[in-house]
C-alpha positions as CSV (number, residue, x, y, z in Angstrom):
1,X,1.3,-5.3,198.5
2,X,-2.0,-6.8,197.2
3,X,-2.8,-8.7,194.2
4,X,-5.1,-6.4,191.5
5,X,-8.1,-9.3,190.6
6,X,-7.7,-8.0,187.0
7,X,-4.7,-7.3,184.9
8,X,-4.5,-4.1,183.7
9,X,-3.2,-5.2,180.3
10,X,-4.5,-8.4,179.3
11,X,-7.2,-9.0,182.0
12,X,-6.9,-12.0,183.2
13,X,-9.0,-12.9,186.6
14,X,-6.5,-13.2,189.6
15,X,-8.8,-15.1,191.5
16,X,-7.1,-18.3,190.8
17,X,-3.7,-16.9,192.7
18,X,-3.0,-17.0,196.1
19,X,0.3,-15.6,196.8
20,X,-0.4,-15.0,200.4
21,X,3.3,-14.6,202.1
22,X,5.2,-17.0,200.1
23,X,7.2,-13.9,199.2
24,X,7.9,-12.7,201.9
25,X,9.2,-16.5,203.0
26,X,11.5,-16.6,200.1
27,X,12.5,-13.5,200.8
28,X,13.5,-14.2,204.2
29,X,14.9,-17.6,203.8
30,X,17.4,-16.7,201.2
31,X,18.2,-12.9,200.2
32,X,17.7,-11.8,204.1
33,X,19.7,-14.5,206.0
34,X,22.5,-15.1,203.1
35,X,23.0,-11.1,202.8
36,X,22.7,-10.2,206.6
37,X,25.3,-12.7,207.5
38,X,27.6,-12.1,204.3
39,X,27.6,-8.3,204.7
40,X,27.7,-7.9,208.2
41,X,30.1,-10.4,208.8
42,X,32.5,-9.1,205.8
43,X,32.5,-5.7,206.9
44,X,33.4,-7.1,210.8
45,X,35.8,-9.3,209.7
46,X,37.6,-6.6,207.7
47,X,37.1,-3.4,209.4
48,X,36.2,-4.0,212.9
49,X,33.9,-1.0,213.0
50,X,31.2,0.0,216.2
51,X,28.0,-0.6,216.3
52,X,26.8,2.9,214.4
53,X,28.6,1.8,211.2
54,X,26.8,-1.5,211.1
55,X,23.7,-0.1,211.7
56,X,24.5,2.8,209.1
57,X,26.2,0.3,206.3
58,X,24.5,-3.0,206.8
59,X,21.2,-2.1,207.8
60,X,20.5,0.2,204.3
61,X,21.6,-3.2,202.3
62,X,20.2,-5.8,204.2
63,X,16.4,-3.6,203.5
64,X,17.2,-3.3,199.7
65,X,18.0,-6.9,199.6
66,X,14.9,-7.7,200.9
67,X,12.0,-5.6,199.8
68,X,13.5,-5.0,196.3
69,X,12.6,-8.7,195.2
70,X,9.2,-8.7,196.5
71,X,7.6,-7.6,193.6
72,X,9.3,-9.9,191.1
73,X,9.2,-13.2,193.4
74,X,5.1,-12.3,194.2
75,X,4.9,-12.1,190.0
76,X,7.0,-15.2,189.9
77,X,4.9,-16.9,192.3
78,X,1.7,-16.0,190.8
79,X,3.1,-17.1,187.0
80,X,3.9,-20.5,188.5
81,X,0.5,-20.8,189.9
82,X,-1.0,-20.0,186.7
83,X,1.2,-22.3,184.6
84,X,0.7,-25.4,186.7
85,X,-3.2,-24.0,186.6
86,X,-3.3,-24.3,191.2
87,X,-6.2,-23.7,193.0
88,X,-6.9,-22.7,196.2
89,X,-8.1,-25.7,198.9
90,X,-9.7,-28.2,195.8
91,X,-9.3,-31.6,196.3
92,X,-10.1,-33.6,193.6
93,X,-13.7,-35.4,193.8
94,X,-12.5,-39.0,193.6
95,X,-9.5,-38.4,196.0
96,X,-9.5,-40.8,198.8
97,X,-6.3,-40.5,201.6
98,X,-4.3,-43.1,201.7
99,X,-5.0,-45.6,205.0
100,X,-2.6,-44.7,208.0
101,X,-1.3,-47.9,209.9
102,X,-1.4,-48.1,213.3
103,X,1.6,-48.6,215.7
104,X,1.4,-52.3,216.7
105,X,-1.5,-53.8,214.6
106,X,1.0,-56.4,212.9
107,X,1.2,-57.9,215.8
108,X,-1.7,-58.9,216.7
């Protein structure tokens, strides 16, 4: 699923949005772990079923759950980037990183 660069109703540029898989992270982190262990576990826990009926019940709602929010969370993701006006890679001109210490040098 690719990012237009224009939208088709207002046309703003996407160049400024860089999705890249934080979806799919999201995704995976929270809808694919909580409902893959909730469902599969519920329906073992309460029918004792083989194998097949796993793969025939869990497997069709574990998918859903995870590649119907895709589109929303990549929209979602991209609207945050817009409203806190990200960019990729920029660092600021007058940015200097902050001085590491190194182990030992208080002793000396």
């Amino acid at each position: 699923m690719k990012l237009k660069l224009k939208c088709e109703a207002c046309g703003l540029d996407n160049g400024f949005a860089d999705p890249a898989t934080g979806t799919a992270f999201f995704v995976n982190c929270f809808t694919f772990i909580l409902v893959a262990v909730v469902v599969s576990a519920w329906i073992e826990i309460a029918m004792s079923p083989s194998l097949w009926v796993h793969i025939l019940v869990s497997l069709p709602i574990v998918l859903m759950a995870c590649v119907l929010p895709l589109r929303p969370l990549k929209g979602w993701l991209v609207n945050s980037q817009f409203f806190y006006k990200t960019r990729r890679g920029k660092i600021p001109s007058g940015y200097a990183a902050p001085e590491t210490a190194t182990p030992g040098a208080d002793k000396v």
